[in-house]
Phi, psi and omega in degrees: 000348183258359177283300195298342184283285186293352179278320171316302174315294192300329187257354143345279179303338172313281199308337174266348166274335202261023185208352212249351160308322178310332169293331194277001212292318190288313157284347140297316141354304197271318175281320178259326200111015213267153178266148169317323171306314187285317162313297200310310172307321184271003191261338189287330173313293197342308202278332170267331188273330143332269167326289195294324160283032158288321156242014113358273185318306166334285193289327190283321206269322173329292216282282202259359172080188200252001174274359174246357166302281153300325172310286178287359163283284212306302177294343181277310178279297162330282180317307185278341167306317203254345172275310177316323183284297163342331182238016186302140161252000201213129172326320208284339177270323176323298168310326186276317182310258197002290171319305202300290202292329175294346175299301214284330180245016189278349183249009201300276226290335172279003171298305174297335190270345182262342151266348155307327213258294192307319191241030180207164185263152195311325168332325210279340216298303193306313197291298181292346147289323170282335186287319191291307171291349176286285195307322195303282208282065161289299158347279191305322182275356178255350160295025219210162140046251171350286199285336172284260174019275190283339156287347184270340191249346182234326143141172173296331191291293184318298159334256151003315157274328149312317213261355175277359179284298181330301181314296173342296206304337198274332171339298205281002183283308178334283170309286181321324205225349190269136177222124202274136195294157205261151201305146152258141186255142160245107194311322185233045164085354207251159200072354189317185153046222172293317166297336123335333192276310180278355149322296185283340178282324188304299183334093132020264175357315167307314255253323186288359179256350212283303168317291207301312156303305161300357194226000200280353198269294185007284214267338164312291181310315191280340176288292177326285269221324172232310212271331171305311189286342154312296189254004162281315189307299188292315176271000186234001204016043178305122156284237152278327183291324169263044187214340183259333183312290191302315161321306163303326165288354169273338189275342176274329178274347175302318200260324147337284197308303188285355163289314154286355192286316206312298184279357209280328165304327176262019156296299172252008158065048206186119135295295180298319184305304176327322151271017135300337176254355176272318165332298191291347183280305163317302203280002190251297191306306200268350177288316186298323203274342177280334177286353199237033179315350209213116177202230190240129188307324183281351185274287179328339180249347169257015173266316169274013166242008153260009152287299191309303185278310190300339173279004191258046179257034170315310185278012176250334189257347169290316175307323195296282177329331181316305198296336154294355200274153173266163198266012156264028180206047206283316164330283185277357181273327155308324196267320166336295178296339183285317180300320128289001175287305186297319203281328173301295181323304180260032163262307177302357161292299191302312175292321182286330187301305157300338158319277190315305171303334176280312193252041170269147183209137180299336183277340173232130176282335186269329182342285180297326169296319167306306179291327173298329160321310216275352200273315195303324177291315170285334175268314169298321174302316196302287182321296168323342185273286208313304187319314195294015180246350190276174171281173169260170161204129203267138196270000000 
């Protein structure tokens, strides 16, 4: 238990390099020159370098387990990537620290997700993967208000460098206390390295979950995260107090939501159904809000936060894939599905953006919020139709 206690610690900070630029944007601004564009780019490294090591990460946790696999990602990438961001004299170095740190913070959780599946019974998988990503994303709310404070009382570089120690310290937190579940060998060489990986694309089975992974997070992430501050402002005149108010209460329900997610399988003795009505709930909600775009600030904040919980099934569809996985190929088949998880999220950034600018129109405020509604609601169905075709696999 104290390995998953420092595995925890660790995906904590995770969860907190991936929001917390947003707080720095003024001072950065004000101190490098950096422009919003460049910030945009560098948070976006994060979010690619992430993604693109998952497989890596895969092949590293099969072969060498996950305390040295994390450890030494999260202290080379993490510390360092956050001392380096501490001393950037330039946007170009901000990008490159970010890159360093999303490298550095790609194996926290699967590092966690590869001793559920190894040392617990499978049953067990779905409630501890969402309660770890519940607790995780904590993270995401001290990146917020907690972290503006101590840049306001200590400055960001002074920040910034506690937190590459910090980082340092949960490494070595790593090493000390994560004890690796014991290995499968396979004798006759085949699937080894990167080639495991065309194992698992091969499964049928995968194929029918895969969207709905890549896409169940989307309209959470994307609201939280990119879309909320935009449109309270614009169709609401929301000031910043009331836009951090509603944002927080989505962010508190995201980390509800996977908490509530966690036991329901062994409750009802049922994966897929379970994401399918949580899905469907998302896909009811955000269908409501492109016909209503324009409503009351207090309606508009409680439809986001049953987007935020109904939208939290990441650890019921990882469990669900789990259950198809062969046991030498655990490594990559969680972080393979993480990768689309991840991969969904910022490819729908990137989409939505264009959505929203082709249906902006100066005479309606709402016109581009509608249409983003309408993209999210329709690409989660599209998934949710595929999904109703997988198998379940039951705990």
């Amino acid at each position: 238990m104290a390995g998953i206690a420092a595995l925890a610690l660790a995906y904590f900070l995770s969860q907190f390099y991936r929001s917390f630029l947003a707080v720095l944007t003024p001072a950065l601004e004000a101190d490098l020159g950096a422009t919003k564009a460049q910030l945009s780019f560098a948070s976006g490294a994060w979010f690619i370098a992430f993604a693109l090591m998952q497989f890596a990460v895969g092949v590293s946790l099969d072969r060498f387990g996950p305390r040295r696999t994390a450890a030494v990602l999260l202290a080379a990438g993490g510390g360092g990537g956050a001392l380096l961001f501490a001393a950037a004299k330039t946007p170009a170095m901000i990008t490159f620290a970010m890159t360093l740190i999303g490298a550095g913070c790609a194996p926290v959780l699967m590092a966690s997700l590869f001793i559920f599946a190894k040392t617990f019974r499978p049953a067990r998988f779905a409630v501890l993967t969402s309660w770890f990503v519940a607790l995780g994303s904590l993270g995401n709310v001290s990146g917020a208000a907690p972290f503006a404070a101590a840049v306001e009382s200590f400055g960001w570089r002074g920040v910034m460098a506690g937190l590459g120690v910090a980082t340092l310290l949960s490494a070595l937190a790593l090493v000390a206390l994560v004890r690796d579940p014991e290995r499968e060998t396979v004798t006759d060489g085949r699937n080894s390295g990167f080639a495991g990986f065309g194992e698992l694309l091969r499964m049928k089975v995968l194929w029918l979950i895969i969207p709905l992974t890549a896409l169940n997070y989307a309209p959470a992430a994307g609201i939280r995260g990119l879309w909320a501050g935009p449109y309270l402002f614009d169709v609401y005149g929301a000031d910043a107090l009331a836009i951090g108010q509603t944002t927080l209460y989505m962010a508190l329900a995201m980390v509800a939501g996977s908490f509530l997610y966690g036991p329901l399988d062994t409750v009802f003795g049922t994966r897929k159904w379970v994401v399918v009505i949580g899905n469907a709930v998302s896909v009811a909600t955000v269908s409501y809000l492109a016909l209503n775009p324009v409503g009351s600030l207090f309606a508009v904040t409680v439809l986001f936060v049953v987007i935020g919980v109904s939208g939290s099934s990441y650890g019921m569809l990882m469990a669900h894939a789990r259950g198809f996985l062969p046991p030498h190929l655990i490594g990559r088949g969680v972080t393979l599905m993480n990768f689309f998880s991840i991969g969904g999220v910022g490819v729908m950034q990137f989409a939505t953006g264009g959505v929203v600018t082709a249906a902006t129109d100066a005479a309606d405020s709402a016109a581009g919020y509608q249409a983003l509604f309408v993209f999210y609601a329709a690409t989660l169905a599209a998934a949710l139709a595929i999904y109703l075709f997988s198998r379940d696999a039951k705990p």
